[in-house]
N, C-alpha and C positions, 0 to 999 in steps of 0.2 A: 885545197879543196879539189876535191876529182869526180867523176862520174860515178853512180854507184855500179857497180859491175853484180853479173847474176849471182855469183857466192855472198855477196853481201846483200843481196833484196833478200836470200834464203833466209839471214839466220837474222833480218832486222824486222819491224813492224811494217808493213804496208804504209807509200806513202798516203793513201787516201783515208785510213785509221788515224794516221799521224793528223793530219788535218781537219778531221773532224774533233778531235778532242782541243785541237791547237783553236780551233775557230771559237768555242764552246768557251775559252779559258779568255779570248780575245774582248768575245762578247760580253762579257760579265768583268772585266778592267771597263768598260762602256758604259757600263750601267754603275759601276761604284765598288766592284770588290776584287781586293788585291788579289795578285801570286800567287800571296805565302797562306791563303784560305782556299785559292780554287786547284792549284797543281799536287797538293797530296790526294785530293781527288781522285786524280787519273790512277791509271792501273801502271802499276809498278813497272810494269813490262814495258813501259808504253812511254812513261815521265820521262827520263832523259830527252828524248827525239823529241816528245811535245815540247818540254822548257827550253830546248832550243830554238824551235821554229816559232814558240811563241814570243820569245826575246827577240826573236828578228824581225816578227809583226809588229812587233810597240816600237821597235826603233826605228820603221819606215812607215808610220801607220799614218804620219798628216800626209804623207806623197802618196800612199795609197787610196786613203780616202779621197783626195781632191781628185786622181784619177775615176776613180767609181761614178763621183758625183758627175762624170762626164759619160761615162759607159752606158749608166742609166738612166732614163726619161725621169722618172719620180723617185725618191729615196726607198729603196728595198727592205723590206723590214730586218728587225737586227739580226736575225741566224743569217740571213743570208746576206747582209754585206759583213758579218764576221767571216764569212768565207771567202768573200769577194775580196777582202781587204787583206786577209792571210795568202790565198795566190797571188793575187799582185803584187803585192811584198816579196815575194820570189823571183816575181817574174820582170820587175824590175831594179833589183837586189842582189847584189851574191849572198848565199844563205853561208852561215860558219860552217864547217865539217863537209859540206857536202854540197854541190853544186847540181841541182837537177836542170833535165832540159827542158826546155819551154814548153814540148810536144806533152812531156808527163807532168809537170803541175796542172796543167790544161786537163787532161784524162781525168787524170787523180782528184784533181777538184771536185770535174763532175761526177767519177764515181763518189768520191763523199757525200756528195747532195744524193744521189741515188740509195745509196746505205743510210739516208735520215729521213724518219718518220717524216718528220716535216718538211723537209726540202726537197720531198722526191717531184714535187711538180715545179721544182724550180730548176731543175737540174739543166733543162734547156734553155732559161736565161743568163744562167751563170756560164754555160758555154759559149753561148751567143758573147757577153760579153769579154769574156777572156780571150776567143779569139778576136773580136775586135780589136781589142788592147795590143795584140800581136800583130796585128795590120797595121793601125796607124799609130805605132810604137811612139815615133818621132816625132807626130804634129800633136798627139795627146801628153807629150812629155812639156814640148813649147808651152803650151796652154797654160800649164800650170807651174813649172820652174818658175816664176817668181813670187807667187804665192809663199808668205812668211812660214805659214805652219808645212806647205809640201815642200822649200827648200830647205827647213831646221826641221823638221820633223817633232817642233813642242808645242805645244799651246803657243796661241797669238801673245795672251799675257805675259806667260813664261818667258816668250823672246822680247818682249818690251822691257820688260822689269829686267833680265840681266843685260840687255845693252845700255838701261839709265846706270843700275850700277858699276857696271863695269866699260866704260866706253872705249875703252884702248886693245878689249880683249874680248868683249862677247862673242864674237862668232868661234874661236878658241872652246870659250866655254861651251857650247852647244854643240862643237866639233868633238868634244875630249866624250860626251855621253852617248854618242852614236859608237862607240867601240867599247868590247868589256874590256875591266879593270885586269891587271895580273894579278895572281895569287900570290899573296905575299905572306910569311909564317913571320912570328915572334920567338923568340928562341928561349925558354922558359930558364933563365942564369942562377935559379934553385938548383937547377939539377943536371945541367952541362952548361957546353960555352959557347957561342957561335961557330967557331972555328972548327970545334968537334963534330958539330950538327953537321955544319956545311960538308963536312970530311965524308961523312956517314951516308950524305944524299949522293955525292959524286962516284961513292961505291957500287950505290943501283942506279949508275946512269942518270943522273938527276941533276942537273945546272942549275945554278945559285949564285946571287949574285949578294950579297950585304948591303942592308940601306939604314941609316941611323942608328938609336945602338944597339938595339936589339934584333933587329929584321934582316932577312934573307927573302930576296922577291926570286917566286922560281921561274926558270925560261917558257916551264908548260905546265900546265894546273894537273891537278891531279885529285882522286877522290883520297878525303884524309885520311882513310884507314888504312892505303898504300902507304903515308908517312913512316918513319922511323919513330920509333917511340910514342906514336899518336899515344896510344891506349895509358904508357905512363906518364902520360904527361910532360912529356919534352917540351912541345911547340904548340902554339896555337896560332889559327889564321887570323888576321888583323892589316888592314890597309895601312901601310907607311906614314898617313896624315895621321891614324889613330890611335898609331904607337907615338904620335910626341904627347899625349897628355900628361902622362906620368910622369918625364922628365922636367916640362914645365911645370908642374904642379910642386916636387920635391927639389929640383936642381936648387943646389945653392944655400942648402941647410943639412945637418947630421938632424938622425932622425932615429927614433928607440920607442920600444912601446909604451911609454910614458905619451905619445903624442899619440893625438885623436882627430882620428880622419872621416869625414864622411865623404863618401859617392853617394850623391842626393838624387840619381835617375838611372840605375847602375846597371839593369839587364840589357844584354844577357851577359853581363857577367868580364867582358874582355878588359877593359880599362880596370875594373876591382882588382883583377886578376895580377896586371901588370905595376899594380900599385906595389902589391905585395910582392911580387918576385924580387922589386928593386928593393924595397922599404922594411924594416920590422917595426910596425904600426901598429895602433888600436883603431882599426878599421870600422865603421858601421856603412853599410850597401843597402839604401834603399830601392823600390819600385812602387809604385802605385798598382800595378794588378801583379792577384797572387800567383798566379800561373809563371809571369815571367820572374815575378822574384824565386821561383823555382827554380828557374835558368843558372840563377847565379851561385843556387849551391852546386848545381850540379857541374859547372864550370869549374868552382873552385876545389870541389871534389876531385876531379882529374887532375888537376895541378900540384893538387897534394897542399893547398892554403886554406886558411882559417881567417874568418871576419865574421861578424852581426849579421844576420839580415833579418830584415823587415817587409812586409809590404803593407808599406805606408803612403801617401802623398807627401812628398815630403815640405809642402806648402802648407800644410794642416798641422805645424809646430807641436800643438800641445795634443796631438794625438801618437807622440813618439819619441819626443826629446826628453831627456834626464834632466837640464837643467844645465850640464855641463860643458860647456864653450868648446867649440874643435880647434885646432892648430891649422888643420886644412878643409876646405872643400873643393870638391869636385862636381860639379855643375854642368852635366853633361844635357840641356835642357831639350823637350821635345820641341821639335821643326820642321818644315818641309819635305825634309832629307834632299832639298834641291841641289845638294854636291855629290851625291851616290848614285845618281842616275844612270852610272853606265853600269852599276851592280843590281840595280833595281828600276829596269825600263818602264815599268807598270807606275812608278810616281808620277811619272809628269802627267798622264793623262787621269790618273786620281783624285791630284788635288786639286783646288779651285782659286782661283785669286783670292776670295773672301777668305781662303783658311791664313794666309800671308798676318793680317793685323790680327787675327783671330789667337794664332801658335805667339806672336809676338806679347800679346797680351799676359799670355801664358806665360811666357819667359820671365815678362816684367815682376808678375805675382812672385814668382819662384825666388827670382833674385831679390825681391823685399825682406821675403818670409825669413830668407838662411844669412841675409849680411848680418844680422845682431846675434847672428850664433857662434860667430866666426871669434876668438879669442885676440885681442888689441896685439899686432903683431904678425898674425895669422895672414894667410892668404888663401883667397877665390881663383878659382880657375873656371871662367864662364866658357863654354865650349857647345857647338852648335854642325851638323851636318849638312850647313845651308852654304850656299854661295849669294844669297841676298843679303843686303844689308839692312835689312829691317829686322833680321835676326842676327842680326851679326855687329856690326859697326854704330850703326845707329844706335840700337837697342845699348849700348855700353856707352856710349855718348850719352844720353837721355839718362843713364844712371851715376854715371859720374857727376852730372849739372845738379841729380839730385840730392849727391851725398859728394859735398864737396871735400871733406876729411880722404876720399878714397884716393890711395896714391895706383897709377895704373904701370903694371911692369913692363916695360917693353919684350915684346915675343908677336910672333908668326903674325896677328890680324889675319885678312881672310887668303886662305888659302884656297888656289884655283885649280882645278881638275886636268888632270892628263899630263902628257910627258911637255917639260920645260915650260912650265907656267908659273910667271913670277911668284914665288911664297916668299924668298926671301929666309929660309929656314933652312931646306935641304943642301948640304955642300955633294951630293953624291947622284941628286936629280934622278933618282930611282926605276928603271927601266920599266915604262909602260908606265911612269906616272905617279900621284897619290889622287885620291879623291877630293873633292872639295869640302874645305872646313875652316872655319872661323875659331879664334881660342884669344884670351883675352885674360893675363891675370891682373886680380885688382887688390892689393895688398893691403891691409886696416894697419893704421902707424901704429906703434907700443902705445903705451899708456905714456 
């Protein structure tokens, strides 16, 4: 990270544009709505530099808030501690790509307030307190460093619940979501071979490493359409925890379109994707909304594969089954996404404790509905983007107690977030890590 120099303020957005869209995008994760609804918003010119500086805000945002609440006599309405809380995130943060100085987020701040209908009579509290914050840097830091939510930067709940679960490693886990994930590709083995891919990326300068069997994690991310073969479908991005579904789910039997597979929660489309690359299956991919089961043609369209889709719930059995028993499922069920959080900063202050037993609930229904569809023989692959155990461990404890018949395969349990965290899975520890994930297969005996 370096200063910005005048050739590059010329040809980038104004830090104080950046910031007021950043603020706007902060404020509204505060009040309930995701990223992935408020950053296509932004103006195109503009997104890049705002989803960075906004991913830096959500990553430092209990340290920031706890400092505000010091800066300010009374809590400042929400525009302006979205702004308050996005410079101090700065100002005591190194920001990714680019390191500003103290004297310019301070400016820039207050020109943002100045440039907003509604913050321009605020512009000289927001100054008043940024420069404070720069004065008594260190005794305002004391104050609040052991505050749960200003030293882990997640919800109080959040940091309770994965240190009961995981007691030998929580702070790890809270540690691995304060940093993004690497970009990791899948190497599509329809249509080349790792080896050729990898060949192809080190031609335009591009490091690559291999991680399990299909994956190549790169040194530095890149937009996909820089890729080799993006467009016909070579590669697609996928986290190294998300490329093991497929191998669990198939490892360990021949397999021919005579077998029938369902993905019972399947958008957008990645895991269906990789079923097929490895498998020649009777595939069905459901979603419950039709927008994303759009996703999944248009995923397997690229790839050059073929399967069903539906958009169905795939809990509501007699709104979508044939009748006809699968060989496999894949049970990829909605949850917290409490292990993708260094992909997706905006989670942890979205959800709520009450959605924990709520998603879990959810889970339980899903796994009722699809075990008697499963063929005597067959196997479940329950799989989850959680690092709690309420979605993870428990919840498959509580179903095996219910269905004593169910033999459970040994594989991964819950997989923990970031570089060298015990999974017990990867022989190759993947540079920069995998995300957290739980995976659990549960095999139905023959007749």
């Amino acid at each position: 990270m370096t200063e910005q120099t005048p050739a590059t303020r010329a040809t980038t957005p104004a830090l104080s544009l950046l910031l007021q869209h950043t603020a706007e995008a902060v404020r509204q994760v505060q009040q309930g709505r995701s990223l992935s609804d408020t950053l296509p918003e932004v103006p195109a010119a503009q997104r890049p530099g705002v989803q960075s500086l906004t991913f830096h805000a959500l990553r430092h945002l209990g340290l920031a808030r706890a400092l505000v609440s010091r800066l300010a006599d009374r809590p400042p309405e929400a525009a302006v501690q979205a702004l308050l809380v996005t410079a101090v995130g700065l100002l005591v943060a190194p920001a990714d790509g680019v390191r500003y100085a103290p004297h310019t987020v301070v400016n820039q701040a207050v020109e943002a307030a100045r440039q907003h209908r509604r913050l321009q009579r605020q512009a000289g509290f927001i100054n008043a307190c940024l420069r404070r914050l720069l004065r008594e840097h260190q005794d305002l830091m004391a104050e609040v460093e052991n505050l749960p939510e200003a030293r882990h930067n997640h919800p109080g709940w959040w940091i309770e619940r994965v240190r009961r679960d995981h007691p030998d490693h929580w702070q790890s886990v809270l540690e691995a979501s304060q940093h993004p994930g690497p970009m990791t590709l899948r190497v599509n083995r329809r249509r080349t071979d790792r080896a050729a891919y990898a060949a192809r990326l080190a031609e335009i300068g591009m490091a690559a490493v291999p991680t399990g069997d299909d994956g190549l994690v790169l040194a530095q991310p890149c937009p996909v359409d820089s890729l080799p073969g993006w467009q016909e479908g070579l590669v697609s991005v996928q986290d190294a925890a998300a490329q093991m579904a497929a191998g669990l789910l198939l490892d360990g039997r021949e397999w021919g379109p005579q077998h029938r597979v369902l993905d019972a929660c399947a958008a957008p489309g990645g895991k269906t994707a990789h079923l097929l690359e490895r498998a020649d299956v009777d595939l069905l991919a459901l979603d419950a909304d039709a927008g994303r089961a759009r996703r999944i043609d248009q995923t397997l369209e690229r790839l050059g594969l073929q399967a069903r889709v539906k958009a169905a719930d795939a809990a509501e059995v007699d709104n979508w089954w044939d009748g006809q028993p699968f060989d496999a499922i894949l049970l990829d069920a909605p949850c917290t996404a409490s292990g993708i959080v260094r992909r997706h900063p905006d989670v942890r202050w979205l959800r709520r404790e009450s959605d924990v037993p709520a998603l879990a609930a959810q889970q339980r229904r899903l796994l009722e509905a699809l075990w008697p569809l499963l063929r005597p023989g067959g196997r479940l692959l329950y799989a989850t983007c959680s690092v709690f155990r309420a979605e993870g461990e428990d919840q498959v404890q509580a179903f095996l107690a219910r269905h004593t018949e169910a033999r459970r395969h040994p594989c991964a349990g819950h997989l923990l977030p970031g570089a060298g965290r015990p999974s017990g899975q990867f022989n190759d520890n993947p540079p920069g890590g995998h995300d957290g994930f739980f995976y659990a297969r549960l095999d139905k005996p023959a007749a």
